[in-house]
C-alpha positions as a Markdown table, in Angstrom:
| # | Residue | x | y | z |
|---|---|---|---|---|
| 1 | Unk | 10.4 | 0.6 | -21.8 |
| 2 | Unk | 12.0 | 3.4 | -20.3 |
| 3 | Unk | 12.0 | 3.8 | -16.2 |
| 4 | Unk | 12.9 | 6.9 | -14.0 |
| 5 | Unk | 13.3 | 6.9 | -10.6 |
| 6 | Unk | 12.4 | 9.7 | -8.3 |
| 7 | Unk | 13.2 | 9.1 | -4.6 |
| 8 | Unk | 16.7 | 7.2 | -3.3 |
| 9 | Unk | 15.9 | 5.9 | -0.2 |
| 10 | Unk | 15.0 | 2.6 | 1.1 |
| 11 | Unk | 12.2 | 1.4 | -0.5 |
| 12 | Unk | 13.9 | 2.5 | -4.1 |
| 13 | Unk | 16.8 | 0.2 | -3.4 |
| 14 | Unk | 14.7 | -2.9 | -1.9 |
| 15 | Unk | 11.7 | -2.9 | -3.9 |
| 16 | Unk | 11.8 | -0.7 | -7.2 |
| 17 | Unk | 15.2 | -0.8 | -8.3 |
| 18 | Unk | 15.9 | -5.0 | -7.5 |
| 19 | Unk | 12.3 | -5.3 | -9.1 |
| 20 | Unk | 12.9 | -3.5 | -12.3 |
| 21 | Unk | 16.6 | -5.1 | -13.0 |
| 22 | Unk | 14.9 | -8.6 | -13.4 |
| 23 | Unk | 12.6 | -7.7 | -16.0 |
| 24 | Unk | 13.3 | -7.6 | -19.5 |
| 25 | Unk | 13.1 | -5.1 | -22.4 |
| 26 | Unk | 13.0 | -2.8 | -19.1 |
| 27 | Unk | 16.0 | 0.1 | -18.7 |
| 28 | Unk | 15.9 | 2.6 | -15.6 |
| 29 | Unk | 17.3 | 5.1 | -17.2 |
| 30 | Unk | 18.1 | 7.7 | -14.3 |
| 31 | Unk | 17.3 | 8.5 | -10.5 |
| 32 | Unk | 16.7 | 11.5 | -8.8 |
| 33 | Unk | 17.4 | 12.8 | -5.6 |
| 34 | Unk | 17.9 | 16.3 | -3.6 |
| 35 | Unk | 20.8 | 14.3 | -2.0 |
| 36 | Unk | 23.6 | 14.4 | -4.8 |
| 37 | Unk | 25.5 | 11.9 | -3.1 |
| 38 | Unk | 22.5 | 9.4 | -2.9 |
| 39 | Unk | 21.4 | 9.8 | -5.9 |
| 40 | Unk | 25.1 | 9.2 | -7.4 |
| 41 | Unk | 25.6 | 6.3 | -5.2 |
| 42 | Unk | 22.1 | 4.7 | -5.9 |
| 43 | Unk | 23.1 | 5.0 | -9.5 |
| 44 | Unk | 26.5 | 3.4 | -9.5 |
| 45 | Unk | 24.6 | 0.6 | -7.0 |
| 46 | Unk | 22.0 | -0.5 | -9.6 |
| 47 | Unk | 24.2 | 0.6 | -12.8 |
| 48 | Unk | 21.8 | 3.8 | -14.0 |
| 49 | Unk | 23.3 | 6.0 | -16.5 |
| 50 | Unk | 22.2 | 9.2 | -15.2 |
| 51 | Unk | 21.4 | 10.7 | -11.8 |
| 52 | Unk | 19.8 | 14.2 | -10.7 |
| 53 | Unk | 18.5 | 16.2 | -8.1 |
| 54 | Unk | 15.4 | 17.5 | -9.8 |
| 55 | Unk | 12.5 | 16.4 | -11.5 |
| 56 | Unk | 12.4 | 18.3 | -14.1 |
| 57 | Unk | 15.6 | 17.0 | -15.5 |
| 58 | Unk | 13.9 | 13.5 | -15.9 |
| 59 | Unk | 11.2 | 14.8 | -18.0 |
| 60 | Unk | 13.4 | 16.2 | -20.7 |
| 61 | Unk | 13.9 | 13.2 | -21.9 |
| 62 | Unk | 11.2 | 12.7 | -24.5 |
| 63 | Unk | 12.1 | 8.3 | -24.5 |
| 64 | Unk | 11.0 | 8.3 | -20.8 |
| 65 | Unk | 7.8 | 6.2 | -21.0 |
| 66 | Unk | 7.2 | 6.1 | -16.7 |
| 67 | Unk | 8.6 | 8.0 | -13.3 |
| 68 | Unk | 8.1 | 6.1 | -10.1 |
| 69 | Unk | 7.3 | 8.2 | -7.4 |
| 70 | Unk | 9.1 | 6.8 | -4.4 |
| 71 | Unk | 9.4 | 10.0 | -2.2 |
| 72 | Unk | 7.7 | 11.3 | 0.8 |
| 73 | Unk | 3.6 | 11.4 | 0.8 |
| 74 | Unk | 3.9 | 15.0 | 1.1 |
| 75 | Unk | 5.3 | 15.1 | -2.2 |
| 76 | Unk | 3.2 | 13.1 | -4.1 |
| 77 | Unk | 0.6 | 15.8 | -5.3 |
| 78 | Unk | 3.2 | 18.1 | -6.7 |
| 79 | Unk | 5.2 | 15.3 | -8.3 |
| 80 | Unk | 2.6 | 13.7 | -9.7 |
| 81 | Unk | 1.0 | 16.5 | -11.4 |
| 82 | Unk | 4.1 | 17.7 | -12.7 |
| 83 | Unk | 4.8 | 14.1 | -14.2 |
| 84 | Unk | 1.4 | 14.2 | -16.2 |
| 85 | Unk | 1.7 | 17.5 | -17.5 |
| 86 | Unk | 4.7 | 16.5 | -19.0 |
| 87 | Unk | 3.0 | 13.2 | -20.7 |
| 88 | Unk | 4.6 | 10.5 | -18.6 |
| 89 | Unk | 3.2 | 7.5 | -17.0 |
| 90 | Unk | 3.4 | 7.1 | -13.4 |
| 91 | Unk | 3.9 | 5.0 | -10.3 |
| 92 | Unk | 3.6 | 6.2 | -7.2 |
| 93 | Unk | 4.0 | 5.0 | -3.8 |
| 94 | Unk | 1.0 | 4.7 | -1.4 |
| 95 | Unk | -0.3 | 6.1 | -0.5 |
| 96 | Unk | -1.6 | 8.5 | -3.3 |
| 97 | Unk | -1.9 | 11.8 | -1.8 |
| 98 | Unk | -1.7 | 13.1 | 1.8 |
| 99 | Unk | -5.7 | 14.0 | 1.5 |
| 100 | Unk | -8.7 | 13.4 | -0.8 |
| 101 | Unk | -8.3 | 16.8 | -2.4 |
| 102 | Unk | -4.9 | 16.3 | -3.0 |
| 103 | Unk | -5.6 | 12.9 | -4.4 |
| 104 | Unk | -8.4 | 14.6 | -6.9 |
| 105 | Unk | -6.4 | 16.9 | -8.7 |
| 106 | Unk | -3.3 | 14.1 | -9.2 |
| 107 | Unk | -6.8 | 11.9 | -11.1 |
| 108 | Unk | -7.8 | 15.3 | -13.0 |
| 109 | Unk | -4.7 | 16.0 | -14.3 |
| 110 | Unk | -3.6 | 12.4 | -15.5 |
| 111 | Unk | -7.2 | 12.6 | -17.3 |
| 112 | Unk | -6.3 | 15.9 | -18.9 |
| 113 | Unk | -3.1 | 14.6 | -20.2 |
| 114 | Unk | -3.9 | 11.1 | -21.2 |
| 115 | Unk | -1.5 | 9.5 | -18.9 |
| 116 | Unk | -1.7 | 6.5 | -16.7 |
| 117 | Unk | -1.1 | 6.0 | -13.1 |
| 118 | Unk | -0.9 | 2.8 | -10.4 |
| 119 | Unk | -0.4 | 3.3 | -6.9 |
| 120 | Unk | 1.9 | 0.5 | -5.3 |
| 121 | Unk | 0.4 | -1.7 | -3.4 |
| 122 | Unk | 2.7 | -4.6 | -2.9 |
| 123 | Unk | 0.7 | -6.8 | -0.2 |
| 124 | Unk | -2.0 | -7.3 | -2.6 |
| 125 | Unk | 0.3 | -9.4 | -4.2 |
| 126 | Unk | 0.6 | -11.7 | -1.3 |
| 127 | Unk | 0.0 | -15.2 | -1.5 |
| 128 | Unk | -2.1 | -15.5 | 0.8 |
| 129 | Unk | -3.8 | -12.0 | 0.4 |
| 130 | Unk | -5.0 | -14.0 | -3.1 |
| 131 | Unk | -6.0 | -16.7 | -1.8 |
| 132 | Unk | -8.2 | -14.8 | 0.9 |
| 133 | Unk | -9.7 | -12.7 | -1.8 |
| 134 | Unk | -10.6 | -15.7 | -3.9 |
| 135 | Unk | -12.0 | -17.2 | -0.3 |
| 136 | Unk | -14.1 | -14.6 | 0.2 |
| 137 | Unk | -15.5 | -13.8 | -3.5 |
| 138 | Unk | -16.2 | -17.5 | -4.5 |
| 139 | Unk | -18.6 | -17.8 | -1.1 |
| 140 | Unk | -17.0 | -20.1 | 1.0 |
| 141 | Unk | -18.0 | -17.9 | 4.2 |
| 142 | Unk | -21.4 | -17.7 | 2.9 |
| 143 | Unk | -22.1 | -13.5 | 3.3 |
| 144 | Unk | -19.2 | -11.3 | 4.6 |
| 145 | Unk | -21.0 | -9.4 | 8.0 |
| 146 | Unk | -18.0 | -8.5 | 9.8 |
| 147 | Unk | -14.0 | -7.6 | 9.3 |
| 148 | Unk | -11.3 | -7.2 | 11.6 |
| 149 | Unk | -7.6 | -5.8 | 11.1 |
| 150 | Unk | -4.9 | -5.3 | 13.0 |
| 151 | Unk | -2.0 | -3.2 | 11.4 |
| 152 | Unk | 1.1 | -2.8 | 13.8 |
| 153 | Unk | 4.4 | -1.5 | 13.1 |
| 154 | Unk | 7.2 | -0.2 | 15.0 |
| 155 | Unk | 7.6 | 3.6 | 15.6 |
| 156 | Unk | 9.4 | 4.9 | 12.2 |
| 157 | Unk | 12.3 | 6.2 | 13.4 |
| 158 | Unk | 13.2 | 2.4 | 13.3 |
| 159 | Unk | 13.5 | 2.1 | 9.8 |
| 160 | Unk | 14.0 | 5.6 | 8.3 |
| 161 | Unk | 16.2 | 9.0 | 9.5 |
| 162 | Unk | 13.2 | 10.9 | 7.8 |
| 163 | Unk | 10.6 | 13.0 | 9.7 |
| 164 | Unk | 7.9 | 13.2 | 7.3 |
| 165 | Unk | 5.3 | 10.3 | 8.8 |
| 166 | Unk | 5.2 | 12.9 | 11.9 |
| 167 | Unk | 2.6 | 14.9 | 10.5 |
| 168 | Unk | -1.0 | 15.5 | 12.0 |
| 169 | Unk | -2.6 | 12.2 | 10.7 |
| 170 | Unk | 0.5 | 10.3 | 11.5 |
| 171 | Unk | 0.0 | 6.2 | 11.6 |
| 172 | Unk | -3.4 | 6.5 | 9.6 |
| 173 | Unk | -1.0 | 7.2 | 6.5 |
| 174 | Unk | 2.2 | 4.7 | 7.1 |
| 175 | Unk | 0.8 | 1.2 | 6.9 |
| 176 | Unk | -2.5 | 1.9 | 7.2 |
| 177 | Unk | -3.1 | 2.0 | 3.6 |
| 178 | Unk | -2.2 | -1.3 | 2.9 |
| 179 | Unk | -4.5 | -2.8 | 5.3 |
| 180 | Unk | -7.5 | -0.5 | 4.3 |
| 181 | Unk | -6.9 | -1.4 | 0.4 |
| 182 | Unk | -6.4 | -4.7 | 1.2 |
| 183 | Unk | -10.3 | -5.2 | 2.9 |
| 184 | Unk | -11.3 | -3.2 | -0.1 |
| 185 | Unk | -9.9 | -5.3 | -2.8 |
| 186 | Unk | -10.6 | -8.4 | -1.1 |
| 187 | Unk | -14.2 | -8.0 | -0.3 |
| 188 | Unk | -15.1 | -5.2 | -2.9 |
| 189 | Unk | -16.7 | -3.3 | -0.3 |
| 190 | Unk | -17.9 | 0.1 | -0.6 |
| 191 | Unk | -17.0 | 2.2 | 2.2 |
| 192 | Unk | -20.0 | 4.4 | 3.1 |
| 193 | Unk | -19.2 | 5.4 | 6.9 |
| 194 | Unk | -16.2 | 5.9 | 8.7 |
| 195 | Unk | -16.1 | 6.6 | 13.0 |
| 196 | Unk | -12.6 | 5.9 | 14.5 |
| 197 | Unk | -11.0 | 6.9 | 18.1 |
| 198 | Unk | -7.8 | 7.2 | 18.5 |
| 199 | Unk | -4.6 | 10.2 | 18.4 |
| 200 | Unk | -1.3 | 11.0 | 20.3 |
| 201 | Unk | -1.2 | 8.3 | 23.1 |
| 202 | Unk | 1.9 | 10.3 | 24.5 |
| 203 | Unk | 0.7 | 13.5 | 24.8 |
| 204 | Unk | 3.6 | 15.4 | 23.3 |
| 205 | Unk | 4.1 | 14.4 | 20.0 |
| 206 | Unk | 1.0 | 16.0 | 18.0 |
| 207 | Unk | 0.0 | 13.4 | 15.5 |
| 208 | Unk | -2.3 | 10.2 | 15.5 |
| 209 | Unk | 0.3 | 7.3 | 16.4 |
| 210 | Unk | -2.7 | 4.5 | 17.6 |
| 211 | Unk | -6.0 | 4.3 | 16.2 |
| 212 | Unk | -9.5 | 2.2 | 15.9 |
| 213 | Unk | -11.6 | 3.0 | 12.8 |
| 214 | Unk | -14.7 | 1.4 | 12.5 |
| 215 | Unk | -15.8 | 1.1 | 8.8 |
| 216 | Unk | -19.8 | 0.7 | 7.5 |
| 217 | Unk | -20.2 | -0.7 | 4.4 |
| 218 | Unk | -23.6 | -0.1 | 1.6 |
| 219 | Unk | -24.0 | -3.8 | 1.9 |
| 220 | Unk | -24.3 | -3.4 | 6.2 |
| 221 | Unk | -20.5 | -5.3 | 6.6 |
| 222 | Unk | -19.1 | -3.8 | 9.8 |
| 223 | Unk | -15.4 | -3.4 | 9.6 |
| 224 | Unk | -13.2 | -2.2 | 12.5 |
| 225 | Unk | -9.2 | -2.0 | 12.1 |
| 226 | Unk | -6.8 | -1.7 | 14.9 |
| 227 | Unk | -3.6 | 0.7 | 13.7 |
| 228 | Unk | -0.3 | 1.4 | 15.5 |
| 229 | Unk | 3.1 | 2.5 | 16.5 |
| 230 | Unk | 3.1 | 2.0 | 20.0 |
| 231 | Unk | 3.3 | -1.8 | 20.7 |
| 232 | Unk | 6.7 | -2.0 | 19.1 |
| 233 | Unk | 6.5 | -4.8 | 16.7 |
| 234 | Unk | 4.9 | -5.7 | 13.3 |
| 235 | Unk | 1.8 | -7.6 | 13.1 |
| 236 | Unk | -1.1 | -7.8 | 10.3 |
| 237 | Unk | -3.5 | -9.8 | 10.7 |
| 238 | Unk | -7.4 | -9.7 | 8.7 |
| 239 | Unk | -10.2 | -12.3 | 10.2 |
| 240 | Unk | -13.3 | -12.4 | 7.7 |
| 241 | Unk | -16.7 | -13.5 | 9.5 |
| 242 | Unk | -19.3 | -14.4 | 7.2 |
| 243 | Unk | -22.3 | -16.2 | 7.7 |
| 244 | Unk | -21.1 | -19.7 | 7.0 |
| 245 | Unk | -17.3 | -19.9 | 8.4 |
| 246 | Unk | -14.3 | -17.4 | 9.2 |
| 247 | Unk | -11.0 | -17.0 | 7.6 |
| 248 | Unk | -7.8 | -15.7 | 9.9 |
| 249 | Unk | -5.3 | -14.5 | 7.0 |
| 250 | Unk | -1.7 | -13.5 | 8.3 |
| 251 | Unk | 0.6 | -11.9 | 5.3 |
| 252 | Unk | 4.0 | -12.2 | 6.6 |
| 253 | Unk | 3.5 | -16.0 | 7.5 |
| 254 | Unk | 1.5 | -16.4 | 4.6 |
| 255 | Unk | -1.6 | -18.3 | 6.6 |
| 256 | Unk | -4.8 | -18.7 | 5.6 |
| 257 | Unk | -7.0 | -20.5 | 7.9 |
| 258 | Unk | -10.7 | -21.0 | 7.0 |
| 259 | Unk | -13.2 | -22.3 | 10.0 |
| 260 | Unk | -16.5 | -23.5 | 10.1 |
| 261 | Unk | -18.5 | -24.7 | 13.0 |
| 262 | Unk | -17.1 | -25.6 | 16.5 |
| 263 | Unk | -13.6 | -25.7 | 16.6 |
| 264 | Unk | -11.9 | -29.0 | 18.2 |
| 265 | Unk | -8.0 | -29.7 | 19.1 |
| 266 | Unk | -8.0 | -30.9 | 15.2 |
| 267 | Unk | -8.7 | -27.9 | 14.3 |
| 268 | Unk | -6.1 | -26.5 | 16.5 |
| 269 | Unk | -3.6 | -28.7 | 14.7 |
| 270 | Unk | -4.2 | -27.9 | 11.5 |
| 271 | Unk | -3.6 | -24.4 | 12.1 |
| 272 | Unk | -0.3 | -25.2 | 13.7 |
| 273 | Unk | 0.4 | -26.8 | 10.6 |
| 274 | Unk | -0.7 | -24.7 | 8.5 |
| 275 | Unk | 1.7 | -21.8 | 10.5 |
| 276 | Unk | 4.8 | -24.2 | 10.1 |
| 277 | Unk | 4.5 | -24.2 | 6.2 |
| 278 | Unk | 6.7 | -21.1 | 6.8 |
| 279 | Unk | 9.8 | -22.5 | 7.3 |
| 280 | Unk | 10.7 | -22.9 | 3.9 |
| 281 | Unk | 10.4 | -19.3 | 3.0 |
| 282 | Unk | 12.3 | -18.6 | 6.3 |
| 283 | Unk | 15.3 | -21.2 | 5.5 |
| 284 | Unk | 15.5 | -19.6 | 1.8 |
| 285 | Unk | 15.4 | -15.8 | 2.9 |
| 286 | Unk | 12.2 | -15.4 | 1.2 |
| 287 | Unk | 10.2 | -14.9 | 4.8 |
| 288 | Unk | 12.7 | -11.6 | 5.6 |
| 289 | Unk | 12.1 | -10.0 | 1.8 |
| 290 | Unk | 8.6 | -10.5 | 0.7 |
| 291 | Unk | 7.6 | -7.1 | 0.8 |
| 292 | Unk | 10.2 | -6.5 | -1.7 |
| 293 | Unk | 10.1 | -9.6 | -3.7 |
| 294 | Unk | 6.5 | -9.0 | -4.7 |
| 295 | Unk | 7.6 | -5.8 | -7.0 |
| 296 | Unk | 8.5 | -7.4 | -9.7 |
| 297 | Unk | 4.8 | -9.3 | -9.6 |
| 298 | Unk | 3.7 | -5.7 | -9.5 |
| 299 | Unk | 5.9 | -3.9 | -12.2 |
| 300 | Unk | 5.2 | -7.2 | -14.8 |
| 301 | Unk | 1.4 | -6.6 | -14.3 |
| 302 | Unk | 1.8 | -2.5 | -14.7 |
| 303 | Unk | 3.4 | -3.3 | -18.3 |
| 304 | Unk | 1.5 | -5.3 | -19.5 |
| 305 | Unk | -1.5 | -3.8 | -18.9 |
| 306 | Unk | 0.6 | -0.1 | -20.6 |
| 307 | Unk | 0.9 | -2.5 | -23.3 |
| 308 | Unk | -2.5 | -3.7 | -24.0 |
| 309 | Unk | -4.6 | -0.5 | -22.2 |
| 310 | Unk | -5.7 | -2.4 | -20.1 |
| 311 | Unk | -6.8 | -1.8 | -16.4 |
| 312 | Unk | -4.0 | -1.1 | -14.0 |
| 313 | Unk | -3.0 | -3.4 | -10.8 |
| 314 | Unk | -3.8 | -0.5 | -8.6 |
| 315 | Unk | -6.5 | 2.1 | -10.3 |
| 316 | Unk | -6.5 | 6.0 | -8.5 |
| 317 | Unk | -10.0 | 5.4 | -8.3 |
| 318 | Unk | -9.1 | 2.3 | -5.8 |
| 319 | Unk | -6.5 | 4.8 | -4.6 |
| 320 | Unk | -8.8 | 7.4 | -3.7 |
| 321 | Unk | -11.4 | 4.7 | -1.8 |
| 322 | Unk | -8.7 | 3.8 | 0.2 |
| 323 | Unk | -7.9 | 7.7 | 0.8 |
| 324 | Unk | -11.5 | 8.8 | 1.8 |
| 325 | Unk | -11.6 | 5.9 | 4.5 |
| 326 | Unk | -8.0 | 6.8 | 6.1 |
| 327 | Unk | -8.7 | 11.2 | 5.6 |
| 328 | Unk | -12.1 | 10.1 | 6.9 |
| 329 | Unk | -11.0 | 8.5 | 10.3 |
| 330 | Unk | -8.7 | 11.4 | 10.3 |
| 331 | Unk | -11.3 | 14.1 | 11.0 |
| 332 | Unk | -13.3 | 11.4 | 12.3 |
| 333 | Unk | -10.5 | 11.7 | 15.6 |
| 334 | Unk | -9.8 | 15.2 | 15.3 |
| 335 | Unk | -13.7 | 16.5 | 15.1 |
| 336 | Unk | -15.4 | 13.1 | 17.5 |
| 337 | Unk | -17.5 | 13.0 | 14.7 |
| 338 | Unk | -18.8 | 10.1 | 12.3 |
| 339 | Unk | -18.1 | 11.2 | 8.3 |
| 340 | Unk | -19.5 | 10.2 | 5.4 |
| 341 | Unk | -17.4 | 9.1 | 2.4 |
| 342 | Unk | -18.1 | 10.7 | -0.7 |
| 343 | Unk | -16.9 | 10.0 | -4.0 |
């Protein structure tokens, strides 16, 4: 199967690029990227036959079965559409679009042209973001009633040159997507209400960058998620109340820690323990990468299920769900109003 890549920066070289090199019967067979010099150097890096600086280069190629879009959310919609018109399969990085319209015509035109498409979501892929969702569907907290996230990261000019994230909505489409999906996916929820408070805490730099969006579910769950840039550091946590236990799920230190009842210093223990299981991953290198590692786990799944037609990892109509909650807490903040998702 025949691979294109269409983006050079980071998250090509850490996740897509060491991801697709492991698998077999897999060839990326060029990169693109308005910088020549990137592009040519990402090339020679991951031993890619041919680079460019435009798309439509790429889709000459009539033995190019998928394009990963790994570029800037503003680009998404015209990418994407311009990848299914041309018959190709494609990946794209979340999330989807920058709104719900946007997000629309990318699903209409992959329809029209027969194509598929998965939206990366990496953290699903989690350990423990498994284990919770199997947690939660089997019953062991009885009824879900409510959910609480917290999604933290540091300001993006930390990890990237790029000014693209500073746009009106701002945090609500960095990491917010993955904790959003993630809530979705676990519980199965379907979002039906969305109020959220929140916007530019500094008062100079005109876009959302600290947010609380409170979620209402058809089945009456309440979920409220706490998003960030300000405080600095990376933290994403989920707690699940239901009507017979909680569960406190932490990704990055891959805990899971269900509780029923009153809680007693045993209690307090085994969650120590259950926090120290880390080290391992820490000692072999896996605790720094994870993000990244979990691609391959993503790209085996997106094959196979090309292979067989069967349902992708990530489906645009997930995609969109996930979309409609973040646009709605968007003008949720901007208009002091409560929206109602649609779909």
């Amino acid at each position: 199967m025949k691979f294109a890549i269409v983006g050079c920066g980071a998250i090509a070289w850490r996740g897509h690029l060491p991801a697709l090199s492991k698998l077999e019967d897999v060839e990326v067979t060029s990169v693109v990227d308005l910088d020549k010099t990137r592009a040519k150097r990402t090339a020679k890096k991951f031993g890619v036959r041919r680079y460019y600086t435009t798309v439509d280069e790429i889709l000459k190629d009539e033995e190019l079965d998928v394009v990963v879009i790994a570029t800037p959310t503003p680009t998404h919609k015209d990418l994407a559409i311009k990848v299914a018109d041309a018959g190709k399969h494609i990946i794209v990085e979340k999330p989807l679009a920058t709104s719900l319209s946007e997000g629309l015509s990318i699903k209409e035109t992959v329809k029209k042209n027969n194509v598929k498409l998965c939206v990366v979501q990496n953290y699903r892929y989690f350990p423990s973001i498994r284990q919770a969702r199997k947690i939660v569907r089997q019953g062991f907290l009885g009824k879900i009633t409510n959910i609480y996230g917290i999604a933290h990261t540091p300001w993006p000019n930390q990890w990237t040159r790029g000014t693209w994230l500073y746009y009106e909505p701002g945090v609500l489409l960095d990491f917010s997507p993955h904790i959003v999906d993630a809530i979705l996916w676990i519980t199965n929820g379907k979002p039906q209400r969305v109020y959220a408070i929140g916007g530019d805490f500094t008062g100079h730099s005109n876009f959302i960058n600290y947010a609380q969006i409170s979620i209402v579910f058809k089945n009456k769950v309440i979920g409220t998620i706490d998003v960030s840039w300000l405080t600095g550091t990376f933290r994403y946590h989920l707690y699940f109340m239901g009507t017979s236990g909680m569960l406190e799920v932490d990704p990055r230190f891959n805990v899971v820690f269900r509780s029923h009842g009153i809680p007693t210093p045993i209690d307090d223990i085994r969650y120590f323990l259950t926090r120290m299981k880390i080290i391992g991953d820490v000692a072999t290198g896996r605790f720094f990468t994870m993000p990244q590692l979990v691609y391959q786990y993503f790209y085996k799944d997106f094959i196979r299920a090309l292979e067989t037609n069967g349902r992708m990892p990530v489906t645009i109509e997930e995609a969109l769900e996930t979309l409609a909650v973040l646009e709605g807490a968007y003008k949720s903040i901007k208009n002091n109003v409560i929206v109602d998702i649609e779909l």
